[in-house]
ZANU-979071 format. One record per atom (N, C-alpha, C): residue in one letter; atom name; x, z, y. Coordinates in nm, 2 decimals. Atoms other than C-alpha are relative to their C-alpha. Example, Ala and Ser with C-alpha at 12.3 -4.5 7.8 and 13.67 -1.06 7.14 Angstrom:
2
a_N_0.09_0.00_-0.12
a_CA_1.23_0.78_-0.45
a_C_0.09_0.00_0.12
s_N_-0.09_0.00_-0.11
s_CA_1.37_0.71_-0.11
s_C_-0.08_0.08_0.11
***
This chain:
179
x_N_0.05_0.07_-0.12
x_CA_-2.93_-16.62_-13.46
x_C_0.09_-0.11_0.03
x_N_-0.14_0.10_-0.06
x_CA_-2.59_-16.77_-13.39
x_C_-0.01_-0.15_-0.12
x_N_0.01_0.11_0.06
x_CA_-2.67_-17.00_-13.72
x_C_-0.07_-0.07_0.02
x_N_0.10_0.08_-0.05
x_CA_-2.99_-17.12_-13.64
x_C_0.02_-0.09_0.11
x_N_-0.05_0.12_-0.11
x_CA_-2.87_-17.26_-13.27
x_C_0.10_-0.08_-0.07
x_N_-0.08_0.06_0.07
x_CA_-2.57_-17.42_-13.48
x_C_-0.11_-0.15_-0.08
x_N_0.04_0.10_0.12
x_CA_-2.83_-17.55_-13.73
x_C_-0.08_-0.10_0.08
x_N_0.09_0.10_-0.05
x_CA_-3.04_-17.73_-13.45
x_C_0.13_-0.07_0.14
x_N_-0.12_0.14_-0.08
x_CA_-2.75_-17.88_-13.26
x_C_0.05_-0.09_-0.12
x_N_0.00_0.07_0.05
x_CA_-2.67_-18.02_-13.57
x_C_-0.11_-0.09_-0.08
x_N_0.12_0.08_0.03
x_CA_-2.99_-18.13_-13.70
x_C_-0.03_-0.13_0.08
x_N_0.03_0.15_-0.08
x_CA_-3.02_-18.32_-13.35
x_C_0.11_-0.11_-0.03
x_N_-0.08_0.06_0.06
x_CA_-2.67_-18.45_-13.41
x_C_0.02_-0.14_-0.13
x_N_0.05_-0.02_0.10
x_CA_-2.78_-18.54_-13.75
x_C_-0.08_-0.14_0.00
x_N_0.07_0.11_-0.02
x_CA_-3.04_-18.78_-13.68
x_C_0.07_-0.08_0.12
x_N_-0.08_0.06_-0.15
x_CA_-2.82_-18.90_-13.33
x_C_0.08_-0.13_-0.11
x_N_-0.08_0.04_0.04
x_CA_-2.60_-19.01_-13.59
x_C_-0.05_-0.13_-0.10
x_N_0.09_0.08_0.13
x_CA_-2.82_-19.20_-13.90
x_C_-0.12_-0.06_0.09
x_N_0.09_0.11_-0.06
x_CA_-3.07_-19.33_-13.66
x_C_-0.20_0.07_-0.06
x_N_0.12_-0.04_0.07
x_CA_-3.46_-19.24_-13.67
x_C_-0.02_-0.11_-0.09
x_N_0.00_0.10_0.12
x_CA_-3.47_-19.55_-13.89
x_C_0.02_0.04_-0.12
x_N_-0.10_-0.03_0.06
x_CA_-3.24_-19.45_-14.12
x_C_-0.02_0.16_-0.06
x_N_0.00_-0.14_0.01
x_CA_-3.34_-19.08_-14.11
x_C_-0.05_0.03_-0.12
x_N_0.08_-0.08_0.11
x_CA_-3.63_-19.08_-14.43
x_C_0.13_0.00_-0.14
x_N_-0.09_-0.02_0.06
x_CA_-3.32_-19.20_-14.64
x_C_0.15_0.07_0.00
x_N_-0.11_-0.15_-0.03
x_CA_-3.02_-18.96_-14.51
x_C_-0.05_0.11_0.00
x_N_0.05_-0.13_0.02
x_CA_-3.25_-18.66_-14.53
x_C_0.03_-0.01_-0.17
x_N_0.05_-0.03_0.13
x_CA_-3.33_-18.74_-14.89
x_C_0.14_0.01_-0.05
x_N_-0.15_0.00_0.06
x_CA_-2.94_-18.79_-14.99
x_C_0.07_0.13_0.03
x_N_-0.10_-0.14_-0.03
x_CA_-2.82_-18.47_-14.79
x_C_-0.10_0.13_-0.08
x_N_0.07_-0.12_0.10
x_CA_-3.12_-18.27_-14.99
x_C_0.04_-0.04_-0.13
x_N_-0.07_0.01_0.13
x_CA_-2.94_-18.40_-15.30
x_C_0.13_0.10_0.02
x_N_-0.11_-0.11_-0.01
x_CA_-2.62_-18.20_-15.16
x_C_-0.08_0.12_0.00
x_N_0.09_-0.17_0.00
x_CA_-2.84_-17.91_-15.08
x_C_-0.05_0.07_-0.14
x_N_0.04_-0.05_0.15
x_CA_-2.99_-17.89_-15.42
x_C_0.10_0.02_-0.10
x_N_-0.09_-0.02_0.07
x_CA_-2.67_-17.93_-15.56
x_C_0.09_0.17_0.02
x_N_-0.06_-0.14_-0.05
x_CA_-2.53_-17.63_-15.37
x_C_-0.12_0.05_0.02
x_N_0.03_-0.12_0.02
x_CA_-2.83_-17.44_-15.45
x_C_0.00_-0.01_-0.16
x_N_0.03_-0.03_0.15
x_CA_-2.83_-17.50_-15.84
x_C_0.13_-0.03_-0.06
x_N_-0.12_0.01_0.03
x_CA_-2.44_-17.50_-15.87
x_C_0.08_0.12_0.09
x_N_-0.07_-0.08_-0.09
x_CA_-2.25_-17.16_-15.74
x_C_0.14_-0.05_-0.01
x_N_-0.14_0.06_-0.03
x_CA_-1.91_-17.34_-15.82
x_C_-0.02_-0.13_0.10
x_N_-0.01_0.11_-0.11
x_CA_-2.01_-17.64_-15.58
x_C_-0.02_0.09_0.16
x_N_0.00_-0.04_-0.12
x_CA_-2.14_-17.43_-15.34
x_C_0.11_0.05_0.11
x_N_-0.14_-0.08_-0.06
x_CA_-1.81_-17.24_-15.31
x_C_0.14_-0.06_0.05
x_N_-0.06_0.05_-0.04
x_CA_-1.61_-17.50_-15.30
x_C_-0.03_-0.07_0.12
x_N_0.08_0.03_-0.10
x_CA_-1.82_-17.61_-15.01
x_C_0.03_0.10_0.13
x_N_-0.04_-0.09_-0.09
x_CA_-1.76_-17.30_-14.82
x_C_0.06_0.09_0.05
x_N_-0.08_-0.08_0.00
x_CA_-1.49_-17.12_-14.92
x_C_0.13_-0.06_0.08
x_N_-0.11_0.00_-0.10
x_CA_-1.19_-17.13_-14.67
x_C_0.10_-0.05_-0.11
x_N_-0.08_0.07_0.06
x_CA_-0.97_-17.14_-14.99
x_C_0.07_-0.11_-0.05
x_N_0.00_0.14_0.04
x_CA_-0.99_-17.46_-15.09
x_C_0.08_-0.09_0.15
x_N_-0.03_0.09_-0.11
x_CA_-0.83_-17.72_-14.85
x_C_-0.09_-0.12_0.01
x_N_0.11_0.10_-0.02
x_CA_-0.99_-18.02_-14.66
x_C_0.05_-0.09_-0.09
x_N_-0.01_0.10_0.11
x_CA_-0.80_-18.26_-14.88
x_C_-0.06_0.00_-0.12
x_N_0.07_-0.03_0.13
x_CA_-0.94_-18.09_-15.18
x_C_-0.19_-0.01_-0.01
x_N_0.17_0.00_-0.06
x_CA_-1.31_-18.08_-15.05
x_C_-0.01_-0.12_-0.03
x_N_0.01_0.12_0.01
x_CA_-1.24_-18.43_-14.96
x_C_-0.03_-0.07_-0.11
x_N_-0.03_0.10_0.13
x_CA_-1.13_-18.54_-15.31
x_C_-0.17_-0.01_-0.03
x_N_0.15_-0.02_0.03
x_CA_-1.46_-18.39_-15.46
x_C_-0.09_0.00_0.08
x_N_0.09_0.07_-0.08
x_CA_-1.69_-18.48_-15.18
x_C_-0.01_-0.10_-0.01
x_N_-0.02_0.21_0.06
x_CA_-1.58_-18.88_-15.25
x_C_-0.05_0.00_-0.11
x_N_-0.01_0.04_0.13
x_CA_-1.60_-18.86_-15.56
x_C_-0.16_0.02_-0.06
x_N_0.16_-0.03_0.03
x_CA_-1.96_-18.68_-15.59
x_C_-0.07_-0.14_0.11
x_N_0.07_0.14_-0.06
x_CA_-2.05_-18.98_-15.31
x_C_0.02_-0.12_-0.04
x_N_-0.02_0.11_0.02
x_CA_-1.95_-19.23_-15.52
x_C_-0.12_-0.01_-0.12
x_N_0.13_-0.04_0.18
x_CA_-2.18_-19.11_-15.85
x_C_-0.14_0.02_0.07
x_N_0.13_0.04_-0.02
x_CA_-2.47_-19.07_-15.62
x_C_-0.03_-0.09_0.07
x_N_0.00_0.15_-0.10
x_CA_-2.42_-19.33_-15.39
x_C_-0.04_0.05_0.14
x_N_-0.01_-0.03_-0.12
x_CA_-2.41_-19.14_-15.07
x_C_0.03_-0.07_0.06
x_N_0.00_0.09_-0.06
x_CA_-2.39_-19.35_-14.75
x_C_0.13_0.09_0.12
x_N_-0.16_-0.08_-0.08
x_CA_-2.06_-19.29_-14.51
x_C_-0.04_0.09_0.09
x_N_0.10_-0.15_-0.16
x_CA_-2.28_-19.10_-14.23
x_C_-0.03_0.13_-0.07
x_N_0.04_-0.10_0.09
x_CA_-2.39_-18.86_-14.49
x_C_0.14_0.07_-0.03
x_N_-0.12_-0.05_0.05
x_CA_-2.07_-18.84_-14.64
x_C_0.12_0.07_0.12
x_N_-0.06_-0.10_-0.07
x_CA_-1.88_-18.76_-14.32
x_C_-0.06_0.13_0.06
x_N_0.05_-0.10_-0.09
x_CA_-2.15_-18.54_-14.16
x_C_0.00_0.12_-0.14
x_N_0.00_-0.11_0.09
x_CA_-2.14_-18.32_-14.53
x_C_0.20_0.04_0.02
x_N_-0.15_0.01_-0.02
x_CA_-1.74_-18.35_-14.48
x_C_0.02_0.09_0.15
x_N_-0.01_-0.10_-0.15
x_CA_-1.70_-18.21_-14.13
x_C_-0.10_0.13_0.00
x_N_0.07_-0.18_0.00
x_CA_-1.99_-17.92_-14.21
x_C_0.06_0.07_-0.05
x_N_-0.10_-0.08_0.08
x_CA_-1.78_-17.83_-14.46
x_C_0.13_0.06_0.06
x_N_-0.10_-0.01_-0.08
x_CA_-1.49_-17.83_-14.24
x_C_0.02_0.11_0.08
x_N_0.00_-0.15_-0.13
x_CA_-1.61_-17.61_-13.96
x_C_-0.07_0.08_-0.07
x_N_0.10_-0.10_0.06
x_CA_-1.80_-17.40_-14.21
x_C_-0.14_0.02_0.03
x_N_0.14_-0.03_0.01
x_CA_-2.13_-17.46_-14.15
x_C_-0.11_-0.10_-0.10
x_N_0.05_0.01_0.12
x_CA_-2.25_-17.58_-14.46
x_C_-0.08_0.06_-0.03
x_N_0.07_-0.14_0.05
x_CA_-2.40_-17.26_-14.55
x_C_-0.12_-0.04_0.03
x_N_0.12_-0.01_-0.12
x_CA_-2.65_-17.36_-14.29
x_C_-0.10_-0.15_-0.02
x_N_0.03_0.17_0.02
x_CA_-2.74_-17.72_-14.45
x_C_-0.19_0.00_-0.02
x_N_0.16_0.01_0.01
x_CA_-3.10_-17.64_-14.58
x_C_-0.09_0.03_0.14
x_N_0.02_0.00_-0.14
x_CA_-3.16_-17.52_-14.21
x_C_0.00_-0.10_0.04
x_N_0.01_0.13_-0.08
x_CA_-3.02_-17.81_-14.05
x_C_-0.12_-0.11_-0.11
x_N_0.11_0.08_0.05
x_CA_-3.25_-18.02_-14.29
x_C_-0.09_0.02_0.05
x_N_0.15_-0.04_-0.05
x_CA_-3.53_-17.84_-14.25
x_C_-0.03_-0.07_0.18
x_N_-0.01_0.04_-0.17
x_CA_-3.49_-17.91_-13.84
x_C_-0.04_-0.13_-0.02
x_N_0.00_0.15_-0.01
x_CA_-3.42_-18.23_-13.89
x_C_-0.13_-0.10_-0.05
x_N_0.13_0.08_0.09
x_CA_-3.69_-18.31_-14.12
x_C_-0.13_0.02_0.06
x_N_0.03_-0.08_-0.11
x_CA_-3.89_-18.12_-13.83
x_C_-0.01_-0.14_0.12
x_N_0.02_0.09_-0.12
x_CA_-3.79_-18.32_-13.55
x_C_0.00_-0.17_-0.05
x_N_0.02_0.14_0.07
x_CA_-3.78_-18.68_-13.76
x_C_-0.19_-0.01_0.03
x_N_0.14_-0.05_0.01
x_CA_-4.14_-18.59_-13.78
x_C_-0.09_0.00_0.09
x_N_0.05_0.00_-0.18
x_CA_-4.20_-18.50_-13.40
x_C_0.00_-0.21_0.04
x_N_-0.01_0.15_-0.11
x_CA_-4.08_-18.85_-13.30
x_C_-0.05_-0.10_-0.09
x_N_0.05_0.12_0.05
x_CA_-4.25_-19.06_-13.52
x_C_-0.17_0.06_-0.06
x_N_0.11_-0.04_-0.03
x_CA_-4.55_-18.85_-13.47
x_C_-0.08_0.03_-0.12
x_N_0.06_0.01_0.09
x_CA_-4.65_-18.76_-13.80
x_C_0.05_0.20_0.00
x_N_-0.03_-0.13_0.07
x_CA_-4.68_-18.38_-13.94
x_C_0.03_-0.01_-0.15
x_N_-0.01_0.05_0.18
x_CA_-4.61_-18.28_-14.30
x_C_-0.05_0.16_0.00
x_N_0.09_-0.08_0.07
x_CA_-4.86_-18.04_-14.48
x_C_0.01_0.09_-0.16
x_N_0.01_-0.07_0.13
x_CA_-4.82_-17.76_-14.77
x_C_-0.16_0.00_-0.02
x_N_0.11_-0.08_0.07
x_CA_-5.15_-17.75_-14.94
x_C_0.01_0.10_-0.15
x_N_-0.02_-0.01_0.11
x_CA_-5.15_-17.53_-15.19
x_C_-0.18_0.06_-0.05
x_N_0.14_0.01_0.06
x_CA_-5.49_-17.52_-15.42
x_C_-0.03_0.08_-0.14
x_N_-0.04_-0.06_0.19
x_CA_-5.55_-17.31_-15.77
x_C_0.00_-0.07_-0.11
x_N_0.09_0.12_0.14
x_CA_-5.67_-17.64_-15.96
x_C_0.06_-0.16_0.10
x_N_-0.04_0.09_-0.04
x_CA_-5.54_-17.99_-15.89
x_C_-0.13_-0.06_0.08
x_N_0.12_0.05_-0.09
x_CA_-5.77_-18.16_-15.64
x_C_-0.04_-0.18_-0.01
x_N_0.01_0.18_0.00
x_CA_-5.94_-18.53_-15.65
x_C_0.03_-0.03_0.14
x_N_-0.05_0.11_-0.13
x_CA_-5.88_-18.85_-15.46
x_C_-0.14_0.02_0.11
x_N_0.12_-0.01_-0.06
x_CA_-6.22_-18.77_-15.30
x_C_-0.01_0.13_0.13
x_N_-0.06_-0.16_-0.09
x_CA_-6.13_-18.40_-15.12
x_C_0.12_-0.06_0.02
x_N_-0.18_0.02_-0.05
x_CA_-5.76_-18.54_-15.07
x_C_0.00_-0.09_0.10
x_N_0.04_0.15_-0.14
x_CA_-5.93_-18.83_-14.80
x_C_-0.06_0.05_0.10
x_N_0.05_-0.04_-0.12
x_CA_-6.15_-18.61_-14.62
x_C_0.09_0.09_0.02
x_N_-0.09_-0.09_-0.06
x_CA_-5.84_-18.34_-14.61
x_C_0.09_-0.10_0.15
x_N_-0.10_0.05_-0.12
x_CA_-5.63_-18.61_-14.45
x_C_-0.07_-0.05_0.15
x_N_0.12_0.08_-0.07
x_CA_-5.90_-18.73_-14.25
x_C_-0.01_0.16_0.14
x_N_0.00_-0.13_-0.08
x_CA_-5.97_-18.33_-14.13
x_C_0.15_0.04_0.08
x_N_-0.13_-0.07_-0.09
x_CA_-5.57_-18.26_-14.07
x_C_0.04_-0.08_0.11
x_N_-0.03_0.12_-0.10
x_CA_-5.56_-18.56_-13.88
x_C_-0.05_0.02_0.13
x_N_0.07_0.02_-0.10
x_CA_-5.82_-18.50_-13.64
x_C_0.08_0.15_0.08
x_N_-0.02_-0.11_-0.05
x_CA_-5.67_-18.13_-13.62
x_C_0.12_0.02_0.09
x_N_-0.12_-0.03_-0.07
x_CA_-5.29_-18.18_-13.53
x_C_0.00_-0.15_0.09
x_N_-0.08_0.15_-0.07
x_CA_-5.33_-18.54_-13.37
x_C_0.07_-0.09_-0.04
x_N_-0.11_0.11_0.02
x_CA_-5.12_-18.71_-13.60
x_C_0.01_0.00_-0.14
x_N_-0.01_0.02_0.17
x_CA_-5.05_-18.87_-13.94
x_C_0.09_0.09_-0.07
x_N_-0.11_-0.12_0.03
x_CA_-4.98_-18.59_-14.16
x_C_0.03_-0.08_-0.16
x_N_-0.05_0.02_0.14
x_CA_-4.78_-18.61_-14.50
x_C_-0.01_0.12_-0.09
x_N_-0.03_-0.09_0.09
x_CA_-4.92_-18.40_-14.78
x_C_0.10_0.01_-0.13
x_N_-0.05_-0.03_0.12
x_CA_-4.78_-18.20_-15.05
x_C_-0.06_0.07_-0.07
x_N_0.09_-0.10_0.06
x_CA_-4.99_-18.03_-15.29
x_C_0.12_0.09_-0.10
x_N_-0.06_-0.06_0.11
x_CA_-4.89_-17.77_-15.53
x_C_-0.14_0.12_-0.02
x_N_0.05_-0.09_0.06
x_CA_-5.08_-17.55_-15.74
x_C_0.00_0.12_-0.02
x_N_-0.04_-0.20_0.04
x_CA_-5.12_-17.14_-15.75
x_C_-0.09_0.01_-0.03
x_N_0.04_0.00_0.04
x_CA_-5.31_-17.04_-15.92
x_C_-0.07_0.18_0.00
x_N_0.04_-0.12_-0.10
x_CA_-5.35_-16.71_-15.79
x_C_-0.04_0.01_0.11
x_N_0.10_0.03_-0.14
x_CA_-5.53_-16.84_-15.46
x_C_-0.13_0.04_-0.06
x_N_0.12_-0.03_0.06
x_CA_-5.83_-16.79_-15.72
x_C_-0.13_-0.12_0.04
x_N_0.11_0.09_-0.07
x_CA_-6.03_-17.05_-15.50
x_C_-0.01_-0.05_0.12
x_N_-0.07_0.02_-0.15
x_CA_-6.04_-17.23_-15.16
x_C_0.13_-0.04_0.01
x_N_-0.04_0.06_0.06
x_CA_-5.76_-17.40_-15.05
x_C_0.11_0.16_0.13
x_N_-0.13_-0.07_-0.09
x_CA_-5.40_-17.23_-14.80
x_C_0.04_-0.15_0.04
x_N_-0.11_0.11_-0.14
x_CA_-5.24_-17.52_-14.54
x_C_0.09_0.03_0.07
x_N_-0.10_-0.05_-0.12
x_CA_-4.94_-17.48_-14.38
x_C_0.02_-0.13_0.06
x_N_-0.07_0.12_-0.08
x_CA_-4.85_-17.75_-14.13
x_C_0.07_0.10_0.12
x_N_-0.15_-0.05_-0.09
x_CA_-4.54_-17.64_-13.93
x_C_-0.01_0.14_-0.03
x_N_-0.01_-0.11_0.01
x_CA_-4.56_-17.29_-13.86
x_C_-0.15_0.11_-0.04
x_N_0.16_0.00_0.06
x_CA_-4.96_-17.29_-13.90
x_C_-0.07_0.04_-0.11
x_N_0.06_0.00_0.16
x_CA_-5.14_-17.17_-14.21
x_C_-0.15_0.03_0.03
x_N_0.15_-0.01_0.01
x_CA_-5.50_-17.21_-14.24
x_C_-0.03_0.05_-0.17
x_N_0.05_-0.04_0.13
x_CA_-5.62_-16.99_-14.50
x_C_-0.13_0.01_-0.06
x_N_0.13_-0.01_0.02
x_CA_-5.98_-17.01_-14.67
x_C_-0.03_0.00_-0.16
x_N_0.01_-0.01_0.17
x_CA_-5.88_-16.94_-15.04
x_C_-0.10_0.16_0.00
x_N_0.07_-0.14_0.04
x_CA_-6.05_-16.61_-15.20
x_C_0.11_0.09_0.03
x_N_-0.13_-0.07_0.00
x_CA_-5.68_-16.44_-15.22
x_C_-0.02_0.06_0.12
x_N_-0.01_-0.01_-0.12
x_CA_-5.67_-16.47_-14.84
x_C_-0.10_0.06_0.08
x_N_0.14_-0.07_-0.06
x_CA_-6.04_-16.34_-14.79
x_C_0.01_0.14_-0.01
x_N_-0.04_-0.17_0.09
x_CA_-5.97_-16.05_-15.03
x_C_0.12_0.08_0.08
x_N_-0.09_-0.06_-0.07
x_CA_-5.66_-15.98_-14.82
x_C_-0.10_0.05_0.15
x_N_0.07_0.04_-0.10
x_CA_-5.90_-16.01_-14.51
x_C_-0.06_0.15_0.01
x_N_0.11_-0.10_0.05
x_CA_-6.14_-15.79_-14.66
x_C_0.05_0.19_0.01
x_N_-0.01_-0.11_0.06
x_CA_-5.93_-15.50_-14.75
x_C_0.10_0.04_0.14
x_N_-0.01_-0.06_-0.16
x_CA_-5.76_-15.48_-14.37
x_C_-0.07_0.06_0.08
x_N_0.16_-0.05_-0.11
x_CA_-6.12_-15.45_-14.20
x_C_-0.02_0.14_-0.05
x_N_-0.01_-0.11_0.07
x_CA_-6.13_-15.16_-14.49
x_C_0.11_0.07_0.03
x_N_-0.06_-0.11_-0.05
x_CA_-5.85_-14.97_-14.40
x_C_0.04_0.02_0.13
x_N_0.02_0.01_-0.09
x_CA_-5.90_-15.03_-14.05
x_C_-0.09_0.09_0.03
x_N_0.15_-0.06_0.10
x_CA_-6.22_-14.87_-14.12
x_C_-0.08_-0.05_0.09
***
């Protein structure tokens, strides 16, 4: 619990700092750290572990923001999380961030996920339908399961509108042991 309040004081922080301007390119730079500290357990640790000192962090923090071209706001706000240890908490604070960037420039962003790639023809009346639904310009993402069997699953924010077969068949077999 104690991380989550952490991760949305800095999330606001976060954007305070880079600017809603500025925010779609410093999210995407600090989800390059994030991905690196989830598909690297030696970066991550050096990231979190107390052992290490801040000079040593530092070095390898510069050094990785020189090869991807990280911007100084990035670079000090991953530098001081690391510092006070809350790094751990970075895909959180994104997530938030990427959350409230989103509130104030009034747009949602949308999981569809579908069993079969979908045309440009369904992909116009979707945006068309989420639009009318949440009030505001949403940003899809498709992805494919292919275990939905049929129909599509929507998540926007906390919301999932389900109307695949999977989701029916789940439906189905509640009412049934309900009886």
């Amino acid at each position: 619990m104690k991380g989550l309040k952490e991760a949305k004081k800095y999330a606001k922080a976060f954007l305070d700092t880079v600017g809603i301007e500025n925010a779609p390119q410093a999210l995407a730079e600090v989800n390059i750290i994030n991905d690196l500290m989830v598909k690297s357990k030696e970066f991550k640790n050096l990231l979190v572990s107390p052992q290490f000192t801040l000079e040593e962090k530092e070095k390898i923090i510069k050094l990785l923001a020189t090869k991807i071209k990280l911007s100084d706001k990035v670079l000090k706000f991953i530098m001081h999380l690391s510092d006070i240890g809350l790094i751990i908490y970075l895909s959180d604070i994104i997530r938030i961030a990427t959350n409230l960037f989103l509130e104030k420039k009034k747009r949602a962003k949308a999981l569809v996920l579908t069993p079969i790639e979908i045309g440009k023809d369904y992909e116009e009346k979707l945006i068309t339908s989420l639009k009318k639904l949440t009030d505001r310009d949403v940003d899809i993402e498709y992805k494919v399961d292919p275990s939905l069997l049929g129909g599509v699953q929507i998540k926007v924010g906390s919301t999932i509108y389900d109307t695949s077969i999977k989701g029916q068949l789940r439906l189905l077999k509640n009412e049934l042991i309900k009886g």
